[in-house]
N, C-alpha and C positions, 0 to 999 in steps of 0.2 A: 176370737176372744174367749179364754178359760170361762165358763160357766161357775158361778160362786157355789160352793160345797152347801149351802144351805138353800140354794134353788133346781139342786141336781135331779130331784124325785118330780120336778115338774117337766122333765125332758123324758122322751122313751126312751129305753135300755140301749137300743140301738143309734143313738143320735150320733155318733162321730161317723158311723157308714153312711148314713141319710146326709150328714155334711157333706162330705168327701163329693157323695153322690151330686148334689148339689151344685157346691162349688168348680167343682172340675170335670166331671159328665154333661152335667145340664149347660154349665155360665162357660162354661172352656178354661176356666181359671182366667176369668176376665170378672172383673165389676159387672153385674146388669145393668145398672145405670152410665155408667164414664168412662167403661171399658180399659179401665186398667188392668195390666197385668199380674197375676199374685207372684211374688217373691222376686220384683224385678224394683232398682231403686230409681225411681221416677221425676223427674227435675220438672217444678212446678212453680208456679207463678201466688200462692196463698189465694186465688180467688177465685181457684177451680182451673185454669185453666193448667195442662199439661204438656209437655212433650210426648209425643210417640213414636220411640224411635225405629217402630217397625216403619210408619208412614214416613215420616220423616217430616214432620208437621207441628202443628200446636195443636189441641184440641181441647174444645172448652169441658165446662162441668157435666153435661149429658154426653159428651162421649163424640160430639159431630166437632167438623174438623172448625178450626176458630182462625180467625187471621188477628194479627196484632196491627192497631192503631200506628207506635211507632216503636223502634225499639230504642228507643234513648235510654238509658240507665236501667237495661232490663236484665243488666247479669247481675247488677244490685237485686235487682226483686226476684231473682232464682234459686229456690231451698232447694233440697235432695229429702225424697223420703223412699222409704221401704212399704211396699203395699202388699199388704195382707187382708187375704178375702178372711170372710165369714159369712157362715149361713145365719139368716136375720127372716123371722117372722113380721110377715107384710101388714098383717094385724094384730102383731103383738101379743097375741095367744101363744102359749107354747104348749098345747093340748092339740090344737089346729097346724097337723102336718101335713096337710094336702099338697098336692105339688106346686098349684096354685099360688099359696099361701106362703111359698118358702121362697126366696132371695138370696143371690149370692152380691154382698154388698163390703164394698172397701171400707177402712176403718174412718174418710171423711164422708162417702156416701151412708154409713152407719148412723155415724153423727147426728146426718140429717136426717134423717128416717127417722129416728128416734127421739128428736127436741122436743115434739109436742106431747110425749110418752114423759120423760123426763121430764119437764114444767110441772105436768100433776103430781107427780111423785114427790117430786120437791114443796110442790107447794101443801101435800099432805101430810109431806112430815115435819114443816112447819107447821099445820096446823092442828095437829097432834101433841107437836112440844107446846104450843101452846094451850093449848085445854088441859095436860097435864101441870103446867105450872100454875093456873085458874084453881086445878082441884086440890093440889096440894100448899100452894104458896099463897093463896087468896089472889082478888086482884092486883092487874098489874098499878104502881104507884102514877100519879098523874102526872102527863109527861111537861 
């Protein structure tokens, strides 16, 4: 995922080698979590589970293999997607590049990594617009 032109000075100069390094040295250009492949289009089931058509299998959300229940109307519930790694801080810091601390993560294992990061953000900058509208627009009218 492009890095926003106004968050760029919080990454080091060197971040797309340290990616690379990352994503396709360290993880094999697989997910670390689910083990998909980077730039291969992936037929998936929306609830984590996948095809892998190296195994020739199903495999759930962590990556181990998953058997299906039954398969009655499962070409209905089969999307296509395009998986695309990315290097993803494990703690959210982008200061903290240890190697530890660095992930190579698909852009649904990103997601999740990320929801409980995204919640506060969101909920900061609702509550931001709302202390700006307190100081400038008085209170809010009774609901």
């Amino acid at each position: 995922m492009p890095i926003r032109h106004e968050h760029r000075f919080f990454y080091p100069i060197d971040w797309r080698e340290l990616s690379i390094a990352i994503r396709f040295g360290r993880a094999g250009g697989r997910c670390d979590v689910c083990r998909r492949p980077h730039g291969r289009m992936v037929c998936h089931l929306g609830d984590g589970r996948w095809w892998d058509v190296e195994a020739g299998r199903w495999r759930d959300g962590r990556g181990r293999l998953a058997r299906l229940a039954s398969t009655v109307d499962l070409l209905a519930t089969v999307r296509t997607t395009r998986v695309i790694l990315a290097a993803a801080h494990r703690n959210h810091d982008t200061a903290d590049n240890a190697n530890g601390n660095l992930a190579a993560f698909c852009q649904r294992c990103h997601m999740i990594h990320d929801r409980p990061e995204h919640r506060r953000r969101r909920w900061a900058t609702l509550f931001r617009r709302k202390a700006l509208g307190d100081l400038f627009r008085g209170p809010y009218p009774p609901a």
